[in-house]
N, C-alpha and C positions, 0 to 999 in steps of 0.2 A: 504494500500500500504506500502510495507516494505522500508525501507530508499536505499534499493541498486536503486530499482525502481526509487523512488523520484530525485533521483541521475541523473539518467540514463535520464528521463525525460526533466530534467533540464539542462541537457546538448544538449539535441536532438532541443531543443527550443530554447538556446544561437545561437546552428547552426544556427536557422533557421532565427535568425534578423539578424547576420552576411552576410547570403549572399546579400541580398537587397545592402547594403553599399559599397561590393566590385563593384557590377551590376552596383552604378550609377559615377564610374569615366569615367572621360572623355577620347576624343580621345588624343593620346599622339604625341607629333609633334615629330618632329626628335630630336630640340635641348634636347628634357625632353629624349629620347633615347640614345642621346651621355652622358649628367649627370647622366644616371642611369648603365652604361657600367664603364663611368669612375670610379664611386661610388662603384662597381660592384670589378672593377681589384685594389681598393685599400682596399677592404675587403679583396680579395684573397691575396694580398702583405702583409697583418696583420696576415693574418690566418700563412701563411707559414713561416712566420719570427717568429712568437709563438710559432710553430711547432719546429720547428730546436732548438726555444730555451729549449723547455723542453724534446728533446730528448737528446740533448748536458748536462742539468744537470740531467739527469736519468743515462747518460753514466757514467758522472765524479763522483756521489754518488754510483753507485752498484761497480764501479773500485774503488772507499775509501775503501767500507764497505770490495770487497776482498783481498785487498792489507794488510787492518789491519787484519783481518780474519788470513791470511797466516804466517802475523808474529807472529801474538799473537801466534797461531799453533806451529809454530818454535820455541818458549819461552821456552813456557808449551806443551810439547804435551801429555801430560795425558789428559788434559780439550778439547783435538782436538775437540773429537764428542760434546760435548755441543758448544766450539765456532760454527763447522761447522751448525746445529740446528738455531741458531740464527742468522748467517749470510742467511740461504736461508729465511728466516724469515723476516728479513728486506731487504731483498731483494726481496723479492714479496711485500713487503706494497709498496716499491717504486715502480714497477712496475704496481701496480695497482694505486698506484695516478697520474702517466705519461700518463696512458691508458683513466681516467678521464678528465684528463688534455687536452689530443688529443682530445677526445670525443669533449670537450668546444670549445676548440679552431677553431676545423673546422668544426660547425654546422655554416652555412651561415643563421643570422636571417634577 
């Protein structure tokens, strides 16, 4: 058996003690319904406020990185095309660690 197999196997059999465990909770009263609701809308109140916070600094960094972009531009503008190169450059790394950032932020575990 090749290791992808082994692998595979091994995970198909984790599943399968896994489910017993979720099978044997118990019935849920109301008050464990209203704690897990509340628990529920203060996840979501954490998700959204993390959200907002890391789109607010994705904003204010890609608006630094063009705002110096444009002057340094205005300085020198012989080095225009190398500055403009590097400004969309670091301005996709930002955009792809804000998109990571989301990703984190609003997976409900």
């Amino acid at each position: 058996m090749n290791k992808f197999a082994r692998i595979a196997v091994l995970c198909f059999v984790i599943l399968l003690m896994a489910s017993p465990v979720f099978a044997q909770e118990g019935e849920a009263t109301a008050a464990d319904m209203a704690k897990a609701r509340a628990s529920n809308s203060l996840i979501f109140l954490g998700s959204a406020f993390g959200a907002g916070l890391i789109i607010i600094g994705a904003g204010y960094g890609i608006s630094k990185i063009g705002s110096c972009a444009v002057e340094s531009m205005a300085r020198q503008p012989e080095v225009a095309g190398n500055i403009q190169t590097a400004m969309i450059i670091s301005a996709a790394l930002i955009e792809g660690a804000t998109f990571f950032a989301l990703i984190v932020c609003l997976i409900r575990f």
